[in-house]
N, CA, C and O of each residue as an XYZ file, in Angstrom:
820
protein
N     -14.833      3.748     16.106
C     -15.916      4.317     16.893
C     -17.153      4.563     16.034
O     -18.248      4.437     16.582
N     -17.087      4.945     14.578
C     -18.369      5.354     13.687
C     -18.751      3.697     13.517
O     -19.951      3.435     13.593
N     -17.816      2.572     13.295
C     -18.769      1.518     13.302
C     -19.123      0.720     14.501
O     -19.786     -0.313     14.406
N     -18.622      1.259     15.797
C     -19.593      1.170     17.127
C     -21.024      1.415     16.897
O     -21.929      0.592     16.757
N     -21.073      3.054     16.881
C     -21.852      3.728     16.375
C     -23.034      3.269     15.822
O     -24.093      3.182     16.445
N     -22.839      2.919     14.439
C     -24.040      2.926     13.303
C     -24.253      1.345     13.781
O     -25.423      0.973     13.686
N     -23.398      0.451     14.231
C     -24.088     -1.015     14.725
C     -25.111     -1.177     15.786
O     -26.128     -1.833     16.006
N     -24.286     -0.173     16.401
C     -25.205     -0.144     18.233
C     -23.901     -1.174     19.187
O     -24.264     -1.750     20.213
N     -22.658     -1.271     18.773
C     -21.793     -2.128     19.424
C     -21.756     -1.710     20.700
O     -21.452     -0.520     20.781
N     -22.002     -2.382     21.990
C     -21.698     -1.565     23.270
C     -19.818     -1.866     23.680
O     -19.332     -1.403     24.712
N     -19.169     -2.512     22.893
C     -18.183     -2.517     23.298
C     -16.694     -2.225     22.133
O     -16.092     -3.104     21.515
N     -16.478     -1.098     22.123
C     -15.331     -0.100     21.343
C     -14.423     -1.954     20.577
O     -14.349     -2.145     19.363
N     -13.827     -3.114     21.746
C     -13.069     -3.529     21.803
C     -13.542     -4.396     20.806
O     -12.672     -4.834     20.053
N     -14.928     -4.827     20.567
C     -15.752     -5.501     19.947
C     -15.717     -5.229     18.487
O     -15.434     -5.990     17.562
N     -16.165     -3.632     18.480
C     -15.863     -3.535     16.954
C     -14.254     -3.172     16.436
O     -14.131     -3.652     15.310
N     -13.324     -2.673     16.755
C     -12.379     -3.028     17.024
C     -11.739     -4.355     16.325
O     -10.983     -4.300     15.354
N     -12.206     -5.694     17.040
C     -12.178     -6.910     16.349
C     -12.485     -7.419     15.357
O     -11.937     -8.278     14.666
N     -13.929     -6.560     15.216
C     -14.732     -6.856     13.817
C     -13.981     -5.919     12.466
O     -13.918     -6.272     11.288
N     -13.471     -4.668     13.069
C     -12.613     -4.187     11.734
C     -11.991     -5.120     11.317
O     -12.264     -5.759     10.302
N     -10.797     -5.359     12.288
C      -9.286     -6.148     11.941
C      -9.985     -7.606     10.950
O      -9.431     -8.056      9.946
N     -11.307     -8.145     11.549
C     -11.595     -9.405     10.721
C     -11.955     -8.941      9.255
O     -11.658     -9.554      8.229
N     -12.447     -8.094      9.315
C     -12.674     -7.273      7.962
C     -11.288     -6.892      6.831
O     -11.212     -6.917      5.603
N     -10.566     -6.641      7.618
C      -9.344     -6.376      6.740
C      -8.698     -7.560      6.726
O      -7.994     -7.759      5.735
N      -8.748     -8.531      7.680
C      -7.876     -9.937      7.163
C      -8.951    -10.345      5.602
O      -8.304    -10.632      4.594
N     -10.352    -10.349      5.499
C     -10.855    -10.644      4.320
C     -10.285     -9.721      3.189
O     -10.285    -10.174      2.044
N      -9.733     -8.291      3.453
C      -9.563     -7.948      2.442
C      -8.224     -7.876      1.943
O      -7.860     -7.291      0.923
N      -7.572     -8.479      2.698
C      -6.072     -8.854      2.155
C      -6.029     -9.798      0.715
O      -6.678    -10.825      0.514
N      -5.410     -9.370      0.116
C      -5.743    -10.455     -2.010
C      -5.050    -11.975     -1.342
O      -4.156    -12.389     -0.604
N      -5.922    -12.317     -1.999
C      -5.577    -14.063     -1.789
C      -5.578    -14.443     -3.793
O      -4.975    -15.272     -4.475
N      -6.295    -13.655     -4.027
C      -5.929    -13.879     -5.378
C      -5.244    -12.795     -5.889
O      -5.766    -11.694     -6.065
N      -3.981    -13.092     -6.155
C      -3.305    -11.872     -6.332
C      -3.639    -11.460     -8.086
O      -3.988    -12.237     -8.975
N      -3.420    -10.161     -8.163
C      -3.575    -10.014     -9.936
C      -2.351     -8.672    -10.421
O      -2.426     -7.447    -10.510
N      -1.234     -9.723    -10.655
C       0.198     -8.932    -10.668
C      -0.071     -7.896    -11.820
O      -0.876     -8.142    -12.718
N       0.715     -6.608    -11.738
C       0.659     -5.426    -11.870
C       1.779     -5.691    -13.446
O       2.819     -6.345    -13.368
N       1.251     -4.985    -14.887
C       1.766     -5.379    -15.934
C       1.442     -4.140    -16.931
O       0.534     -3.315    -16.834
N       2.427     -4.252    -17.891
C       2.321     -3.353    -18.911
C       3.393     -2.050    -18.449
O       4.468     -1.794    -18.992
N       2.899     -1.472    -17.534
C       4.181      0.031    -16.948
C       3.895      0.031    -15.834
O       2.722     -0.274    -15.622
N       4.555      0.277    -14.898
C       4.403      0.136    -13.509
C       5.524      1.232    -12.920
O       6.737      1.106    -13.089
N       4.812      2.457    -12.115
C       5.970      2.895    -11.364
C       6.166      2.316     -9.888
O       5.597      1.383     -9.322
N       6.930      2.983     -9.560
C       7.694      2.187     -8.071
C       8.028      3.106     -7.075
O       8.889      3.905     -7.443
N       7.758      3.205     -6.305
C       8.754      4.230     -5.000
C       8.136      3.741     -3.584
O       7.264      2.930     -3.271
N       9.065      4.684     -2.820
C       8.648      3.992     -1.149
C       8.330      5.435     -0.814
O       8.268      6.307     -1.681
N       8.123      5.663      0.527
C       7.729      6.441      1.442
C       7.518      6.100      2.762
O       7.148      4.986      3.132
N       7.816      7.315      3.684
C       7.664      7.194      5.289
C       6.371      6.923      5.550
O       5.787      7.213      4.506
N       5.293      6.393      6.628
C       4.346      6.784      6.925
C       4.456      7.220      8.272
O       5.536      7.006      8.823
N       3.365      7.911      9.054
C       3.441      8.455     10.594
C       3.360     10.266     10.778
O       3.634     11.106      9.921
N       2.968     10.447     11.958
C       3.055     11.395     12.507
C       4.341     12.237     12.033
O       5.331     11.773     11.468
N       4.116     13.539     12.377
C       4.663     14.952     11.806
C       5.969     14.523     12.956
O       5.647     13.938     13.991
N       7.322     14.831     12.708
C       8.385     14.901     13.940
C       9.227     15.361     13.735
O       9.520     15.548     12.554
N       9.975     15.741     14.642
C      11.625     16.809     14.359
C      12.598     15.905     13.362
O      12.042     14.974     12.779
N      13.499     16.040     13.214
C      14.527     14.896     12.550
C      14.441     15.486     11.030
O      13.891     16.478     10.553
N      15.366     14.247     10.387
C      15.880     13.974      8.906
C      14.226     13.493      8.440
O      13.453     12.780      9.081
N      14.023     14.118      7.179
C      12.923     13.578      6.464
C      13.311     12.871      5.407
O      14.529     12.754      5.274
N      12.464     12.249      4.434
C      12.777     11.361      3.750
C      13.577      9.855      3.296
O      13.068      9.065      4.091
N      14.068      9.453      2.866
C      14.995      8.231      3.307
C      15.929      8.428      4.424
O      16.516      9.498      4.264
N      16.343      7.743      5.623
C      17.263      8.209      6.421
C      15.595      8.618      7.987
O      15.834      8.907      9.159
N      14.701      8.531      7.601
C      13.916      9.379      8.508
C      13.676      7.891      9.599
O      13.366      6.731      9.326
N      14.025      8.669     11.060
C      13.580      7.657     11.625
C      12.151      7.836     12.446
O      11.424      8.812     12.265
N      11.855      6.803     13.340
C      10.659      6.551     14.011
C       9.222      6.140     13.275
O       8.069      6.146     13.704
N       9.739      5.809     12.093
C       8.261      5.880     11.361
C       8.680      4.491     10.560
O       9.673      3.763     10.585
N       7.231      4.489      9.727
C       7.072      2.801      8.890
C       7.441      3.390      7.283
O       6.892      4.365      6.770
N       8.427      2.606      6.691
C       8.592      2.797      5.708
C       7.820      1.876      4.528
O       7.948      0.652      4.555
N       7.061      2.498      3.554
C       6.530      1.575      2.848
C       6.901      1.309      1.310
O       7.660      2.218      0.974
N       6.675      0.430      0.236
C       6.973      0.539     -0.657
C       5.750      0.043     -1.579
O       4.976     -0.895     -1.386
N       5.811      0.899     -2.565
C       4.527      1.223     -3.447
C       4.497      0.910     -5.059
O       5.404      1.259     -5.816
N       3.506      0.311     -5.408
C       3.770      0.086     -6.901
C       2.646      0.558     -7.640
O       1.652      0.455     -6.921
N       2.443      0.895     -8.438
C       0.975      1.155     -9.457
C       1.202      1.128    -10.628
O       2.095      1.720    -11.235
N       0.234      0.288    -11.106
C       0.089      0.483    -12.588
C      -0.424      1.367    -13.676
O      -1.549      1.114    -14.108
N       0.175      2.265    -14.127
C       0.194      2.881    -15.073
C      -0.542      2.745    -16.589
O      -0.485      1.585    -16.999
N      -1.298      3.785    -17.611
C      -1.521      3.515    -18.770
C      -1.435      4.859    -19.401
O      -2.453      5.525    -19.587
N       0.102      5.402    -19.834
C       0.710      6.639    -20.085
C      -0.533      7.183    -21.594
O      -0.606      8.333    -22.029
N      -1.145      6.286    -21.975
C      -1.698      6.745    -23.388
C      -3.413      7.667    -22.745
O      -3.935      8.630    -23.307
N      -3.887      7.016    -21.561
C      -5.022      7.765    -21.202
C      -4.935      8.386    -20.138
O      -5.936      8.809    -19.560
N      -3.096      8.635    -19.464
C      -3.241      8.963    -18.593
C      -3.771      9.159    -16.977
O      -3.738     10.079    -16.161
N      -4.491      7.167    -17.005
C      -4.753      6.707    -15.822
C      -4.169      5.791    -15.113
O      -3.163      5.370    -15.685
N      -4.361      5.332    -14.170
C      -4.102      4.338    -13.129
C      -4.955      2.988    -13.543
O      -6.000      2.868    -14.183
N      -3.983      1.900    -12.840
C      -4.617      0.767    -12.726
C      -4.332      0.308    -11.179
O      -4.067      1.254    -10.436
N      -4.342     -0.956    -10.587
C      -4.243     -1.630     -9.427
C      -2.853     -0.752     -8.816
O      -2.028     -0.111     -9.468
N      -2.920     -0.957     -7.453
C      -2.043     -0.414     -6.937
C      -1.443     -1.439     -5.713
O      -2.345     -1.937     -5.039
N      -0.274     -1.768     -5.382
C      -0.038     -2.291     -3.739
C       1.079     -1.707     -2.796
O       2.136     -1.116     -3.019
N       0.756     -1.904     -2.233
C       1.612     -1.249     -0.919
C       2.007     -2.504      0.615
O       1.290     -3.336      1.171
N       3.246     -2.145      0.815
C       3.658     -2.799      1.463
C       5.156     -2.666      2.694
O       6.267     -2.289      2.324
N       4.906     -2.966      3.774
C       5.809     -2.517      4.425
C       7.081     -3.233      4.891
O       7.288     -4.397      5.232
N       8.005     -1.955      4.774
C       9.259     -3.324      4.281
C       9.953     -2.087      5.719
O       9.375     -1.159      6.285
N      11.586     -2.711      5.920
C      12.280     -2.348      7.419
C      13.441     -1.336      6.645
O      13.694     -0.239      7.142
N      14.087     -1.775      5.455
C      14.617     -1.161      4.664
C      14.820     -0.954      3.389
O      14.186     -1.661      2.606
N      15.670     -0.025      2.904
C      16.025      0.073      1.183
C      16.452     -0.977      0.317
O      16.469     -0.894     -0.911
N      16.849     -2.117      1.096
C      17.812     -3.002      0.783
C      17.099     -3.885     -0.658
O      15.953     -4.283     -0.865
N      18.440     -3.961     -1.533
C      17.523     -4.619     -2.904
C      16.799     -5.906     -2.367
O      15.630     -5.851     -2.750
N      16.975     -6.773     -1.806
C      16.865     -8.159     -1.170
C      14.571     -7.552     -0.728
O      13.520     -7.854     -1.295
N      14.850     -6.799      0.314
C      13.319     -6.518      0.545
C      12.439     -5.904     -0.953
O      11.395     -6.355     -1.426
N      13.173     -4.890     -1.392
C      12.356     -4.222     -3.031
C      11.984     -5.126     -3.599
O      10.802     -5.226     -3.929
N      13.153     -6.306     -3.953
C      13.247     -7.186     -5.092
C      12.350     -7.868     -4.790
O      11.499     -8.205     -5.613
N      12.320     -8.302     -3.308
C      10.813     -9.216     -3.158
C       9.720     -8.900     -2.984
O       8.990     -9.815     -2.601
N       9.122     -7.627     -3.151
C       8.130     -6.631     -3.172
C       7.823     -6.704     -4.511
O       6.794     -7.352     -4.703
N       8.392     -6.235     -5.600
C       8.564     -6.353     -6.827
C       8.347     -7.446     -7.184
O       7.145     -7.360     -7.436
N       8.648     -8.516     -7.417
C       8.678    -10.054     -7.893
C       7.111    -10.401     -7.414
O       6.276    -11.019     -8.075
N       6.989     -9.970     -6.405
C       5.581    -11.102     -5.904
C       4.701     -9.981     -6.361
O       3.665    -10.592     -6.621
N       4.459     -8.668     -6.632
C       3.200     -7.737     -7.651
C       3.526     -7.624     -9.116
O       2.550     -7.418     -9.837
N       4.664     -7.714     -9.684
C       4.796     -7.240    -10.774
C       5.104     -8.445    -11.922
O       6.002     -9.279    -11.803
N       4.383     -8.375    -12.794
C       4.734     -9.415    -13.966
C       6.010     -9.003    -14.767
O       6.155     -8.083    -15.571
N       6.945     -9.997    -14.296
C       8.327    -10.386    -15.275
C       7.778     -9.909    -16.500
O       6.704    -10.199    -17.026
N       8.883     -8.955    -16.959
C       8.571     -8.253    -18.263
C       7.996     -7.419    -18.544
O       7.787     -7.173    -19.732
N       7.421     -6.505    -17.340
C       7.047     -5.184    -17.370
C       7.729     -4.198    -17.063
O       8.622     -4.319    -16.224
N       7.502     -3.161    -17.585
C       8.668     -2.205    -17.447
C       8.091     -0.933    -16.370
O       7.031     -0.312    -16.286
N       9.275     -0.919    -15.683
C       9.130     -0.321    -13.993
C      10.106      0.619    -13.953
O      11.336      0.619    -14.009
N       8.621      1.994    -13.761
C       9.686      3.108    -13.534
C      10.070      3.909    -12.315
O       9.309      4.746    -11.829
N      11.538      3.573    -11.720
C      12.032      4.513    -10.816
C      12.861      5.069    -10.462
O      13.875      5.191    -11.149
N      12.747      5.557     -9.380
C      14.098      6.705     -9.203
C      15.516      6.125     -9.430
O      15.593      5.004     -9.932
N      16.716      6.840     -9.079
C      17.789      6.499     -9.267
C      18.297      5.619     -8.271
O      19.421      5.220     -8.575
N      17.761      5.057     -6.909
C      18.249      4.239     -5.469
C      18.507      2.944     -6.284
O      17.813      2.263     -7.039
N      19.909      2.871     -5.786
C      20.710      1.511     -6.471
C      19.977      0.525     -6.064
O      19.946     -0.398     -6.878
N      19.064      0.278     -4.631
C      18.817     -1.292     -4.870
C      17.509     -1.373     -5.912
O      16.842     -2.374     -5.651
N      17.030     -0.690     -6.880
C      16.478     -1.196     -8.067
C      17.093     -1.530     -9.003
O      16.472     -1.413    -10.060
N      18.122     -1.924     -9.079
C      19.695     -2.227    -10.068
C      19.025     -3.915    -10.209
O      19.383     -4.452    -11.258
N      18.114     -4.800     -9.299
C      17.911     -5.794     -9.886
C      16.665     -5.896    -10.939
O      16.553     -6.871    -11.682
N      15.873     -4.968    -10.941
C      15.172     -4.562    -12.283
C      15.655     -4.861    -13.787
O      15.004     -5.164    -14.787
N      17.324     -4.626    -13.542
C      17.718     -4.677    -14.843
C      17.731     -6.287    -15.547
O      18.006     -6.564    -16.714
N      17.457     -6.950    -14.766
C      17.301     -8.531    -15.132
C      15.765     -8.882    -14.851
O      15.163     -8.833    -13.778
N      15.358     -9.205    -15.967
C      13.613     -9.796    -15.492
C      12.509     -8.855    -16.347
O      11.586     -9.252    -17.059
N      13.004     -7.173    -15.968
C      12.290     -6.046    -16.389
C      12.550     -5.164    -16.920
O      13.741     -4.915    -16.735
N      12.131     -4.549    -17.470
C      12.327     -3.451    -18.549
C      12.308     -2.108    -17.757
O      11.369     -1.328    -17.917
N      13.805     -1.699    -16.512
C      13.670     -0.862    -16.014
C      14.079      0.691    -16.397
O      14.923      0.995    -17.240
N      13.339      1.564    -15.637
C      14.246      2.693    -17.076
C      13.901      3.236    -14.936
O      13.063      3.123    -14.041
N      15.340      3.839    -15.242
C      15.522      4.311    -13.949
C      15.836      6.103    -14.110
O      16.669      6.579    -14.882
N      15.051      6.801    -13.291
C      15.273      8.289    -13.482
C      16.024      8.900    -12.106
O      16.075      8.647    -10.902
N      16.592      9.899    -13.098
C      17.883     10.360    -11.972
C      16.402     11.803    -11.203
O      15.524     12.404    -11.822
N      16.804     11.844     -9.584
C      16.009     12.829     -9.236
C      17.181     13.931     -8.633
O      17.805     13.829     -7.576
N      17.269     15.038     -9.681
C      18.256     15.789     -8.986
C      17.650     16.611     -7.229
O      18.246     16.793     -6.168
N      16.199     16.920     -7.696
C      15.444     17.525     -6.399
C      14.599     16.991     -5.665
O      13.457     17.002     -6.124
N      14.778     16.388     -4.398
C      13.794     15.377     -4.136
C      12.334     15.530     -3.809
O      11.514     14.746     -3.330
N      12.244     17.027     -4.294
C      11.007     17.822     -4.031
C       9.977     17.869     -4.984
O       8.797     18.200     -4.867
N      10.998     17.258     -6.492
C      10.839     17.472     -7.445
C      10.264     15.911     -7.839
O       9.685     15.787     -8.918
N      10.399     14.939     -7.112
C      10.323     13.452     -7.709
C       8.778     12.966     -7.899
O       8.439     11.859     -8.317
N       7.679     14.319     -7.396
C       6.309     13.728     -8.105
C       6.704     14.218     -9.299
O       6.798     13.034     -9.621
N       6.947     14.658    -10.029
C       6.883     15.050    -11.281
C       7.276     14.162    -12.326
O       6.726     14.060    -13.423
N       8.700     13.247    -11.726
C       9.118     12.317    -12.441
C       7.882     10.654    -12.375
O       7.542      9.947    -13.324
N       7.538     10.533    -11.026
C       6.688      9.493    -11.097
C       5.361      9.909     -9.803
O       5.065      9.743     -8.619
N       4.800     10.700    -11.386
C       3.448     11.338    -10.864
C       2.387     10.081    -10.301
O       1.862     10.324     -9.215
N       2.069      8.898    -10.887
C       0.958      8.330    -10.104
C       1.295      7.404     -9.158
O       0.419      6.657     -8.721
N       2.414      7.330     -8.773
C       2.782      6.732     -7.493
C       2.889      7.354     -6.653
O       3.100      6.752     -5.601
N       2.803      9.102     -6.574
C       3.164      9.781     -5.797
C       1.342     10.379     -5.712
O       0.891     10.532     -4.577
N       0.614     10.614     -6.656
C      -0.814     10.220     -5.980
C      -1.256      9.354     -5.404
O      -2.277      9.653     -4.785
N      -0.811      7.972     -5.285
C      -1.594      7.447     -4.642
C      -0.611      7.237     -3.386
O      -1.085      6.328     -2.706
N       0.534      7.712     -2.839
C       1.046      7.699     -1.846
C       0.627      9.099     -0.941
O       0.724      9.077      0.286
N       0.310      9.914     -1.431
C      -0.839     11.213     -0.929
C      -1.822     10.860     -1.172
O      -2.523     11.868     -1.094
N      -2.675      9.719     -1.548
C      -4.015      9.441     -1.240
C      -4.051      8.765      0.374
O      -4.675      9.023      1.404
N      -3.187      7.925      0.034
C      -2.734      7.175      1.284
C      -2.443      8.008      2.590
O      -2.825      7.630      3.698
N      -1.789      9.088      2.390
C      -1.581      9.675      4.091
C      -2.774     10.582      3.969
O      -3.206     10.983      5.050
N      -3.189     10.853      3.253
C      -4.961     11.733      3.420
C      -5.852     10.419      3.925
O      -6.666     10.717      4.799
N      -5.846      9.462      3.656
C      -6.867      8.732      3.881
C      -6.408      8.423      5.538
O      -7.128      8.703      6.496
N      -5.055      7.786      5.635
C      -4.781      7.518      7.340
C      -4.853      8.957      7.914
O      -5.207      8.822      9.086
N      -4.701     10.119      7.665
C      -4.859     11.128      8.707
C      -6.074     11.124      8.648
O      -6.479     11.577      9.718
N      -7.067     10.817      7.872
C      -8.635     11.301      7.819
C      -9.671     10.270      8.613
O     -10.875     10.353      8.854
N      -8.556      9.151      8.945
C      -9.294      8.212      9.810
C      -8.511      7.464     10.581
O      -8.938      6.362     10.927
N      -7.392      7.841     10.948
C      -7.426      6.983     12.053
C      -6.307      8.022     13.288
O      -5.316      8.591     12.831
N      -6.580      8.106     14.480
C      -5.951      8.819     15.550
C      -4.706      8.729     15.484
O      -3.844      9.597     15.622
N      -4.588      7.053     15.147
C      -2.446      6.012     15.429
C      -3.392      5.244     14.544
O      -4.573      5.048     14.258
N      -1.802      4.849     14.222
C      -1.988      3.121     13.702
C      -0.293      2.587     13.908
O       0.724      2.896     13.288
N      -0.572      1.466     15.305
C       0.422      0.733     15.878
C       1.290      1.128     14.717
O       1.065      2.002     13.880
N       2.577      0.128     14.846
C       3.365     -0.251     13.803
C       2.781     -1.843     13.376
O       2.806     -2.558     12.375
N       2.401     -1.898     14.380
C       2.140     -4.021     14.320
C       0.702     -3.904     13.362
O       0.474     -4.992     12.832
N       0.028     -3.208     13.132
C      -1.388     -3.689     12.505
C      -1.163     -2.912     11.265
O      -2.029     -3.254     10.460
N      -0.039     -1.626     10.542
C       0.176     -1.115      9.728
C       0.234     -1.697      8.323
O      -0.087     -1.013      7.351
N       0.728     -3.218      8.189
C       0.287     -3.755      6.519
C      -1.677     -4.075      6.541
O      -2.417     -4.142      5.559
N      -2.019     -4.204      7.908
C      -3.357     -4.255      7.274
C      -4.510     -3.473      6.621
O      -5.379     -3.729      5.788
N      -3.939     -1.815      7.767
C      -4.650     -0.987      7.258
C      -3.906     -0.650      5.128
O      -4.605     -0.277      4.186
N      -2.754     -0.894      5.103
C      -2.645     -1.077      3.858
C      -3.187     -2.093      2.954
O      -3.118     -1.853      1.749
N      -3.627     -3.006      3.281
C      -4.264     -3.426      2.711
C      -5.479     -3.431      2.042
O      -5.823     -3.872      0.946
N      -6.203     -2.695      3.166
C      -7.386     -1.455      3.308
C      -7.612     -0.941      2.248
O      -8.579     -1.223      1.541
N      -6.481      0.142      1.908
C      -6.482      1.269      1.395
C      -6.605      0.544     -0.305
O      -7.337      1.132     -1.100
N      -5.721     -0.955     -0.851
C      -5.714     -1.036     -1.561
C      -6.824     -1.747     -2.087
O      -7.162     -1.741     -3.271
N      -7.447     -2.434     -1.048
C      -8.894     -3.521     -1.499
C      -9.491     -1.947     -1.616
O      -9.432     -1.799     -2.837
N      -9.973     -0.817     -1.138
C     -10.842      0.006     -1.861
C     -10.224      0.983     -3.150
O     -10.801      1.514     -4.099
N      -9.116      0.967     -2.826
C      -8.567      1.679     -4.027
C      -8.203      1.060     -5.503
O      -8.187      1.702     -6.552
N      -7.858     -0.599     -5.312
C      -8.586     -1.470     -6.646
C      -9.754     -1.300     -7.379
O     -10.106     -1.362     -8.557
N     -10.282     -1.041     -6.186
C     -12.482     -1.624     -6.392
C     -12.862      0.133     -6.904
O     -13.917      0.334     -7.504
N     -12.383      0.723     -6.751
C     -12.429      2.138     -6.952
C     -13.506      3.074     -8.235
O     -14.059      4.174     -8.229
N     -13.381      1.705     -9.439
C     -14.388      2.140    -10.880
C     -15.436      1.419    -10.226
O     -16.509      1.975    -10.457
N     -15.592      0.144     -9.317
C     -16.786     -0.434     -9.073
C     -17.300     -0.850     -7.898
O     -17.576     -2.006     -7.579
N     -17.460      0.505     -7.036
C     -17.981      0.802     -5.737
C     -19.199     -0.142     -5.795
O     -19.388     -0.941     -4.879
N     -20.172     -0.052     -7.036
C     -21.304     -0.667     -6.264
C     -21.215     -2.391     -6.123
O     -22.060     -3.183     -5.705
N     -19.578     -2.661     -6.750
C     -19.632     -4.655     -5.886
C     -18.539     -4.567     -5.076
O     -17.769     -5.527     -5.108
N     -18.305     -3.735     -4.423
C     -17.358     -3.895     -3.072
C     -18.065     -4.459     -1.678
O     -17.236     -4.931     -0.901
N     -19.217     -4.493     -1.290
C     -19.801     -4.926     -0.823
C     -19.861     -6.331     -1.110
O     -19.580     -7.108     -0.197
N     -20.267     -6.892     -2.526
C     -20.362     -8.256     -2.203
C     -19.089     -9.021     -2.424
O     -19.036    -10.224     -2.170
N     -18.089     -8.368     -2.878
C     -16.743     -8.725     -2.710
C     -16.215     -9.158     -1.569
O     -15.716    -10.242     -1.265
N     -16.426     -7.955     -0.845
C     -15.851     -7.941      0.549
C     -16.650     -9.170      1.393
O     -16.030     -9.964      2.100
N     -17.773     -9.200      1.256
C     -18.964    -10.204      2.081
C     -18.152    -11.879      1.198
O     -17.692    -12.730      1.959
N     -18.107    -12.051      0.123
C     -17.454    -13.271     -0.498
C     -16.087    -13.801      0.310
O     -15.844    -14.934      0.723
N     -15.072    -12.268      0.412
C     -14.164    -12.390      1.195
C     -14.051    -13.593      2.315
O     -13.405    -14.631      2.463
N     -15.389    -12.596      3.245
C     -15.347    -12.897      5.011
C     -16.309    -14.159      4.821
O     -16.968    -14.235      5.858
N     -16.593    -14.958      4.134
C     -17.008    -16.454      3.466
C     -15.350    -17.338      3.379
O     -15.090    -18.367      4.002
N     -14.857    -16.953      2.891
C     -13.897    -17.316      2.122
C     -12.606    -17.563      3.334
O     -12.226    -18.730      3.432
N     -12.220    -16.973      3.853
C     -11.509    -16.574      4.911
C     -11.093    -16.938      6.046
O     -11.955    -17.120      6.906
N     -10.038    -17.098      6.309
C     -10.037    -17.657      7.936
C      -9.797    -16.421      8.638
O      -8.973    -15.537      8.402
N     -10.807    -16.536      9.689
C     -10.592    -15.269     10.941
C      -9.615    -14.905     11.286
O      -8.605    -15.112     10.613
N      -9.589    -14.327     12.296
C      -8.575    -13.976     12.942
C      -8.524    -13.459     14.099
O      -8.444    -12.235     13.995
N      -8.535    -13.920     15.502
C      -9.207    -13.955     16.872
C      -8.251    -12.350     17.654
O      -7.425    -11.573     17.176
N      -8.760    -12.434     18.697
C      -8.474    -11.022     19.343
C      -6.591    -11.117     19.679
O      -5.628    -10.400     19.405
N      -6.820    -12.561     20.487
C      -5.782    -13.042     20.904
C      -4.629    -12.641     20.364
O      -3.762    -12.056     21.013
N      -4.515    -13.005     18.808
C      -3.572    -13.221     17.512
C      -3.531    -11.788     17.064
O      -2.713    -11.378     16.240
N      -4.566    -10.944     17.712
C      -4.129     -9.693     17.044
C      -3.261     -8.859     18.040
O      -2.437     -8.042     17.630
N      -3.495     -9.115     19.452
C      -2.967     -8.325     20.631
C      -1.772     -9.281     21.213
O      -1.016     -8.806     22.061
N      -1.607    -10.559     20.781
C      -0.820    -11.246     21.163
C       0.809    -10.640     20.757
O       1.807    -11.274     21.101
């Protein structure tokens, strides 16, 4: 609705379309795999609800998260996110494999399906006795997975389940670009050059 708004769009459905084409440009086509230390974890996304929280939680999108790490200055590098159906090593492993460079060492919790880490990567796996307690063990994955539900509660009402890897995608084309706000603009514009659309049809279909 704010980029109805500031365009002058008379039709909600219109800009609407023009987001979603916006985020198909900002999906990585050039990927730039995640190296050196990398932590790892998943998380629920969605609305507040009665039930089991945490792994086991139903009605909601489960995602899985990686960031790169640099323990000596204590910052972040690239981050991705991605939505997978379950825990199962088979989905991690292929989450993992397609962001992370073979031979980096990836740190996470104790959930057995990261047991294929131990071939490829240098995994050092931490036991979480309190699960209340597990930012502490892998503090910048767990910022930028609370950047992430601050940013979707701060903008958007819902987000389907069906359009949910794009707005992740979102989050990570600005949260890459993050030291260099002032070329996200022509990034993004190179993008939607670059790009094949993506019609109303294919999105509501």
């Amino acid at each position: 609705m704010e980029l109805q708004r500031k365009l002058g769009i008379r039709s909600y459905q219109t800009a609407w379309l023009l987001l979603h084409k916006l985020r198909k440009a900002m999906t990585a086509t050039d990927q730039f795999p995640l190296k050196t230390m990398v932590e790892a974890d998943e998380t629920y996304i969605g609305g507040a609800q009665e039930g089991k929280t945490g792994r086991g939680a139903e009605g909601k999108n489960l995602v899985a998260a990686a960031v790169e790490v640099d323990p000596d200055k204590d910052t972040m590098g690239r981050t991705y996110l991605q939505k997978i159906t379950t825990h199962s090593m088979a989905e991690l492993g292929s989450f993992i494999e397609q962001h992370v460079e073979e031979g980096t060492t990836v740190i996470t919790d104790g959930l057995p399906s990261y047991a294929f880490l131990n071939a490829g990567y240098q995994h050092h796996s931490l036991i979480v006795k309190e699960p209340k307690k597990s930012g502490e063990l892998l503090p910048k994955v767990h910022i930028v997975i609370a950047n992430l539900k601050m940013w979707l509660r701060g903008t958007f009402n819902r987000y389907p389940n069906k359009h949910i890897q794009s707005y992740l995608n979102e989050f990570c084309f600005r949260f890459n670009r993050r030291w260099r706000v002032e070329n996200i603009f022509d990034k993004l514009l190179r993008r939607c050059i670059l790009t094949t659309t993506i019609t109303y049809a294919e999105l509501t279909g």
